[in-house]
C-alpha positions in Angstrom: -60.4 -61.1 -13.9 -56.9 -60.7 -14.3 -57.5 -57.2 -15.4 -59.3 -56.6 -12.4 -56.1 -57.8 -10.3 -53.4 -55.8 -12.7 -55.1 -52.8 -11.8 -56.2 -53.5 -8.0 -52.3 -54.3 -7.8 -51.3 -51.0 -9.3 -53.6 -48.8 -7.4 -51.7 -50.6 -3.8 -48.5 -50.0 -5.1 -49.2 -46.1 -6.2 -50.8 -46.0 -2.5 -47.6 -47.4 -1.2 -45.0 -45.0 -3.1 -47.6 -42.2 -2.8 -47.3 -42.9 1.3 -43.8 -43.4 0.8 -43.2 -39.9 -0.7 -45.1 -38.4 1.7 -43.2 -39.7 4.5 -39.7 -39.2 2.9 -41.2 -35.1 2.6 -41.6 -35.8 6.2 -38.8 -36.4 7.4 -36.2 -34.6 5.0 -38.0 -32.2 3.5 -36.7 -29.4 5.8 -33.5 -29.9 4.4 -34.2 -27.7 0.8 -36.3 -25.2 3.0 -33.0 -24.7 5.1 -31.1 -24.4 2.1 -33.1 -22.1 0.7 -32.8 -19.6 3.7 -29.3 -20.4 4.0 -28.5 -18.7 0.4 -31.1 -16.1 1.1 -29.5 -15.7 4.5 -26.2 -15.5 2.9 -27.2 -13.4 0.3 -28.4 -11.0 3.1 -25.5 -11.0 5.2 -23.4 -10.1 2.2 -25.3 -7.1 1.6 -25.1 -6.2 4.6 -21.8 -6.8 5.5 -21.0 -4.8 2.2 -22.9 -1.5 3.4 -21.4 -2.1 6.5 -17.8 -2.2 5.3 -18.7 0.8 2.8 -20.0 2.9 5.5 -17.2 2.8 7.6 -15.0 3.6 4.3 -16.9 6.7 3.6 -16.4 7.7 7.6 -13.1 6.9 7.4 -12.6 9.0 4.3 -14.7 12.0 5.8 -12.7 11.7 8.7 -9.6 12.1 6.9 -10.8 14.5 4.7 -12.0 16.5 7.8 -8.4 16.4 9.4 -6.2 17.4 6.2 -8.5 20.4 5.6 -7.5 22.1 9.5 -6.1 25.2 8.7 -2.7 24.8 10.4 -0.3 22.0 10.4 0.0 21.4 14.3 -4.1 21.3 14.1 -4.3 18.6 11.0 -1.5 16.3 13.4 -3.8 16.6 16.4 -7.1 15.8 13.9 -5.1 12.5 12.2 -4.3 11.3 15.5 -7.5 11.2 16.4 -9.0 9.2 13.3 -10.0 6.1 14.5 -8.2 3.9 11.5 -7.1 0.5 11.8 -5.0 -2.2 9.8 -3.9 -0.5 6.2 -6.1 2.8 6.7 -4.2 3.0 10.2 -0.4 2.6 8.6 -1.5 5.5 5.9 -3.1 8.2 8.6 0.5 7.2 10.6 2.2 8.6 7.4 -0.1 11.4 7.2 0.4 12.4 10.5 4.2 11.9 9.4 4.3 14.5 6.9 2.4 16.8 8.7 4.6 16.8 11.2 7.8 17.3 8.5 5.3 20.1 7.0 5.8 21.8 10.6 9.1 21.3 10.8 9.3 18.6 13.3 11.8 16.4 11.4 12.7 14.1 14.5 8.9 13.4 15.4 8.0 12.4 11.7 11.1 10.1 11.4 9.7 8.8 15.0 6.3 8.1 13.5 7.7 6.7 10.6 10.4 4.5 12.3 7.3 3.0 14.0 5.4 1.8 11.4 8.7 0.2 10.5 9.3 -1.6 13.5 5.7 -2.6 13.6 5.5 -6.0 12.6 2.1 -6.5 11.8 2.1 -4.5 9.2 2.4 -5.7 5.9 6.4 -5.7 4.4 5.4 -2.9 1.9 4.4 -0.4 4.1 7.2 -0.8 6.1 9.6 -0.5 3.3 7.5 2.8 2.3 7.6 4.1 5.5 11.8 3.2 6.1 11.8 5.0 2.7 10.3 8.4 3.7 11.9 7.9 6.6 15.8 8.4 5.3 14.4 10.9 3.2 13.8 13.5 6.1 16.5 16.0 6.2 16.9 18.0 9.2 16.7 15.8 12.0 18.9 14.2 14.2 19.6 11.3 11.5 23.1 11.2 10.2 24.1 11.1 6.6 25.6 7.8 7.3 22.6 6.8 9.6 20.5 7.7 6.1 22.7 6.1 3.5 22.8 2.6 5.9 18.7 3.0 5.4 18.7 3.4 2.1 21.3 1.0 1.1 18.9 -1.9 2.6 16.2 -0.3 0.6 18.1 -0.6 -2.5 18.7 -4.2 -2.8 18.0 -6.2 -5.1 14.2 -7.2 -6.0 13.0 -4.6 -3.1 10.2 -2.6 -4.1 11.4 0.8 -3.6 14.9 -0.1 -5.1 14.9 2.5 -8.0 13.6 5.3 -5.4 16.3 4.5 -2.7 19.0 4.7 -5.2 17.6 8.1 -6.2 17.7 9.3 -3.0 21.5 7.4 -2.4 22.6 9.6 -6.0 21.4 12.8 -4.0 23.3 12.1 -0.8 26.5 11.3 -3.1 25.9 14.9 -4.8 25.6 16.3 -1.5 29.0 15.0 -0.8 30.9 15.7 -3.5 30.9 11.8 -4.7 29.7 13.1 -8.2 31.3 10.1 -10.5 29.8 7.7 -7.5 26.6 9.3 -8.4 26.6 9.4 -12.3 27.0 5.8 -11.8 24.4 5.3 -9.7 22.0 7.4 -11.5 22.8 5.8 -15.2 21.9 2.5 -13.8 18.4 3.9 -13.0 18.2 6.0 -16.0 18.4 2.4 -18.0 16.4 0.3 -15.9 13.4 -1.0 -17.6 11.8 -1.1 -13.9 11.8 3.0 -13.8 8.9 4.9 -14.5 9.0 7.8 -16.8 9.4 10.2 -14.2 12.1 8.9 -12.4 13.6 8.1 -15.7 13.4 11.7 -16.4 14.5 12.9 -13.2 17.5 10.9 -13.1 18.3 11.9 -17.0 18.2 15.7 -15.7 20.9 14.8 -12.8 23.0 13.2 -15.4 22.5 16.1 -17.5 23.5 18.7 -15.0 26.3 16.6 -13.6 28.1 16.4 -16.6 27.5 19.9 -17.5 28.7 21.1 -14.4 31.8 18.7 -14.7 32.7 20.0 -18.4 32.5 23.5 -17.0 34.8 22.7 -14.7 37.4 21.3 -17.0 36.9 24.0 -19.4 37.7 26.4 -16.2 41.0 24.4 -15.6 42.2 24.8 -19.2 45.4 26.8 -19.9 44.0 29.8 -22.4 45.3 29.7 -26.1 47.2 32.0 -25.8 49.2 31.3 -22.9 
């Protein structure tokens, strides 16, 4: 009899968790259905986002591509303008459109493009600094050779990015000048930075180079003959 009870009592109690179960899947068991679509959902919108995003890369780039291959420099200008490029791809069809410009010999309307994306704050510090650095590169225009060498100088401080490069371009206007010791200074300390790529290394090493030869010709020039 007490069998009989055990296993009336069980069967109740595996009724009661069975309905218990049932009504918990009820209630909450939308919740891993949900989930489920969520990740699948999220899964989807990543993909798609992704060919979105890649899509308007490859336009972008066609676009570009399409402009840079106009057959005269006044028609490439016109072409980048029109690119419709935003944020980063915006700041680097500006410069395009900036040394098109210099390529046509409009000096004063590339350092105008360029001094924009300068004064442009949101974009990010190291365009800016690229673009201030092609900027007092431009020769030609209306830009002083002091107005150039005040650029430059705040380009070659300490930790900048484009230090190195604005010092090169510094050593050039010193040469230009006549400030050749002022330069050989300049240009050693590049030559022996362990920040300098191999190219500017070697550039600067053929400055030296020709400075010094030029300055030994000199002073062989000056000499009194043997004879005399």
């Amino acid at each position: 009899m007490a069998n009989q009870n055990d296993s009336f009592i069980d069967e109740v109690s595996e009724e009661v968790r069975r309905d218990r179960l049932f009504a918990l899947m009820k209630r909450w068991g939308w919740i891993p259905a949900v989930i489920v679509v969520a990740l699948v959902g999220g899964t989807a919108w990543q993909q798609w986002s992704a060919a979105r995003d890649r899509a308007e890369a490859e336009a972008l780039g066609d676009a570009v591509l399409a402009a840079v291959s106009e057959p005269d420099a006044e028609a490439r200008i016109a072409a980048l303008e029109a690119v419709p490029a935003t944020g980063e791809a915006g700041v680097l069809a500006r410069m395009l459109v900036a040394a098109e410009q210099q390529v046509a010999g409009e000096a004063d309307a590339a350092i105008e493009t360029l001094d924009g994306i300068v004064a442009d704050a949101g974009v990010p510090r190291l365009y800016r600094d690229l673009a201030a650095l092609k900027s007092a590169m431009i020769e030609g225009g209306s830009r002083s050779s002091m107005e150039r060498r005040a650029l430059l100088q705040d380009l070659a401080g300490p930790g900048a990015p484009f230090a190195l490069l604005a010092g090169e371009q510094l050593a050039l206007i010193e040469i230009a000048e006549g400030e050749t010791e002022a330069a050989l200074t300049r240009l050693r300390g590049i030559a022996d930075d362990a920040l300098a790529t191999q190219s500017l290394r070697e550039r600067a090493q053929g400055l030296i180079v020709a400075l010094e030869t030029e300055a030994d010709a000199g002073d062989a020039a000056g000499m009194p003959d043997a004879g005399e």
